[in-house]
VODREN-783628 format. One line per 3 residues: number of its first residue (from 0); their letters; for each residue x, y, z of N, C-alpha, C, O. Coordinates in steps of 0.001 Angstrom, whole numbers, plus 500000, padded with zeros to 6 digits. Layout:
! VODREN-783628
NUM) a) X Y Z X Y Z X Y Z X Y Z | ...
! end
This chain:
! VODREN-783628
0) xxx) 832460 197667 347704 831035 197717 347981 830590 196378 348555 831168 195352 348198 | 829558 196345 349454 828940 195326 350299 827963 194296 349392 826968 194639 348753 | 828476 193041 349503 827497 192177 348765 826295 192078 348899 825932 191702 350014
3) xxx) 825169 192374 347817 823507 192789 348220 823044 191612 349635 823755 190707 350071 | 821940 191923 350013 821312 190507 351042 820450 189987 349839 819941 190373 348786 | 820612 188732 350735 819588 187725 349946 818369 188170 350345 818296 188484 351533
6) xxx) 817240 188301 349577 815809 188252 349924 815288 186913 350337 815139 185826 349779 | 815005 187548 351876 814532 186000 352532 813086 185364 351905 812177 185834 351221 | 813303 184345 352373 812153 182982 351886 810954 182936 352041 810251 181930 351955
9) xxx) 810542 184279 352341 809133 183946 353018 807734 184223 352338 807265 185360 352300 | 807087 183113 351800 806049 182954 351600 805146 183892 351534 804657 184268 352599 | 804758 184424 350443 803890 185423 350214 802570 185590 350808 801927 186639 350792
12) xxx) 802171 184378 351384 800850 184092 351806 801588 184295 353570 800600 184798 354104 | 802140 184250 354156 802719 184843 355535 802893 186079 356026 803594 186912 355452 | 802223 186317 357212 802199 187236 357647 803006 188810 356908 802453 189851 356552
15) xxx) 804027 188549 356889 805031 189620 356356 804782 189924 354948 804585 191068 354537 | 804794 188858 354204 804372 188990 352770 802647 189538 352642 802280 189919 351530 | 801950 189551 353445 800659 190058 353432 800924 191401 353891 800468 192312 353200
18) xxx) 801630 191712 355012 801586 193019 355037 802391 193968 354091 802147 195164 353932 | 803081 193475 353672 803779 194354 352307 802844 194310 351051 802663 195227 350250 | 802360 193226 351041 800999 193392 349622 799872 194651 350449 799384 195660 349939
21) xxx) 799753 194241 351557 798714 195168 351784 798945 196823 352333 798147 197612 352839 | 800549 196962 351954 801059 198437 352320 801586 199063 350580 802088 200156 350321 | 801236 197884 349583 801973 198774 348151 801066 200023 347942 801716 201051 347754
24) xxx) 799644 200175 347931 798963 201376 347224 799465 202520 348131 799766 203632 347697 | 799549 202034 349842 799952 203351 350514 801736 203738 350041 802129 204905 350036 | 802444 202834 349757 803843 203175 349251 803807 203465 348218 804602 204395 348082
27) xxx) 803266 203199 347165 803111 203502 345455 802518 205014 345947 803506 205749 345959 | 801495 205677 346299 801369 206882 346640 801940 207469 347419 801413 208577 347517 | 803304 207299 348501 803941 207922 348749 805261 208642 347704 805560 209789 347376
30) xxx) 805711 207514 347475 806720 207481 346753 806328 208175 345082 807226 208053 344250 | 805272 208740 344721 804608 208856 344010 804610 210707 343862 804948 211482 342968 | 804066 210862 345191 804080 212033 345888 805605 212429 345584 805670 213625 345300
33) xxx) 806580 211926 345563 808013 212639 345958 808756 212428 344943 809856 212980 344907 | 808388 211688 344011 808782 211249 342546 807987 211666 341522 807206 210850 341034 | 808039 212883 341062 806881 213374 339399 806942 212567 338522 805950 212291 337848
36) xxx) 808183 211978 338324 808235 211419 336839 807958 209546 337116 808778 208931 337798 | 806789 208852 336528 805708 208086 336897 807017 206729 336590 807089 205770 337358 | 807984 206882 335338 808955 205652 335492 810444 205417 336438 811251 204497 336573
39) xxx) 810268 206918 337026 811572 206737 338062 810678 206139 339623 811004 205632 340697 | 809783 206445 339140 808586 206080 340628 808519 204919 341022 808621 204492 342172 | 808250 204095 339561 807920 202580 339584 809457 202271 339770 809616 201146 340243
42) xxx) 810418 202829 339576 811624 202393 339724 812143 202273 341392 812574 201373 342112 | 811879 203502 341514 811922 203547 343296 811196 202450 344306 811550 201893 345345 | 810144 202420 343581 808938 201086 344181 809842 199699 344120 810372 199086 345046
45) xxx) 809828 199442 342793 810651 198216 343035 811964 198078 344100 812068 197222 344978 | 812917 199126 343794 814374 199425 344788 813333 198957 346021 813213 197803 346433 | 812947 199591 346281 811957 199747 347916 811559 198469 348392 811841 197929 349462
48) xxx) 810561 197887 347040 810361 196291 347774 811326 195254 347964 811191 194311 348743 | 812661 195545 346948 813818 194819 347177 814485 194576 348260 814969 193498 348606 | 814530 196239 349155 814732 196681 350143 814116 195451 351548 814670 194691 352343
51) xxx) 812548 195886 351191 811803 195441 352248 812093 193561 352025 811787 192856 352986 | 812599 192960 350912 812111 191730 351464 813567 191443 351786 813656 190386 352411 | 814793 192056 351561 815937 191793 351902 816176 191720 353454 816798 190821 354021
54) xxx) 815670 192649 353965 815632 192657 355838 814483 192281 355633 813992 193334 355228 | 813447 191334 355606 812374 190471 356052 813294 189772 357610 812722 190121 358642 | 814259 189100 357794 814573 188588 358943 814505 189575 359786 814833 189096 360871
57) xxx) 814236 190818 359923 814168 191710 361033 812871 192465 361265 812618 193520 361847 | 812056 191479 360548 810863 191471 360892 810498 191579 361808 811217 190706 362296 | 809485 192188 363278 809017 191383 364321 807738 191702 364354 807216 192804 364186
60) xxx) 807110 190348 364653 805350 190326 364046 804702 191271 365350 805296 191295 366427 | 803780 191827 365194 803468 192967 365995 803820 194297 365804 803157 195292 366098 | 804946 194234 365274 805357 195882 364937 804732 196904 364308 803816 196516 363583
63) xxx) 804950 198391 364337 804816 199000 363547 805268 198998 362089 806056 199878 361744 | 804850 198100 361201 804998 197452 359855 805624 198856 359232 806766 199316 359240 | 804459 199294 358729 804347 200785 357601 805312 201734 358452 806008 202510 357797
66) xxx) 805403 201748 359560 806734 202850 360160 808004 202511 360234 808809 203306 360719 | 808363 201393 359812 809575 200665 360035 810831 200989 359275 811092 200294 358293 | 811717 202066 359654 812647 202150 358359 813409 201263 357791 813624 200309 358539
69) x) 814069 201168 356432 814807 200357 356194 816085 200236 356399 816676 199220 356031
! end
């Protein structure tokens, strides 16, 4: 198995880190939607943001943020 990525460095107050604070209620209600049971949900959420700050370097500012798969 592939060694996890590091979650890059970036400053919560930066661009990227603002748009992921400001996309959790729309992801907490997606993921919400497709998950019934409310502690595998929050479980998925976390996996998810782990996800998102691990490829933070493939960020590109302008993008479609919220459409971006992982």
């Amino acid at each position: 198995m592939a060694e996890p990525r590091q979650a890059a460095a970036i400053p919560p107050e930066e661009p990227f880190g603002q748009l992921v604070a400001a996309n959790q209620c729309a992801l907490n209600r997606y993921i919400a939607a497709l998950v019934p049971n409310r502690a595998d949900a929050d479980e998925v959420l976390q996996e998810t943001n782990l996800a998102v700050w691990q490829n933070a370097d493939r960020f590109l500012p302008g993008s479609n943020f919220p459409g971006v798969p992982l």
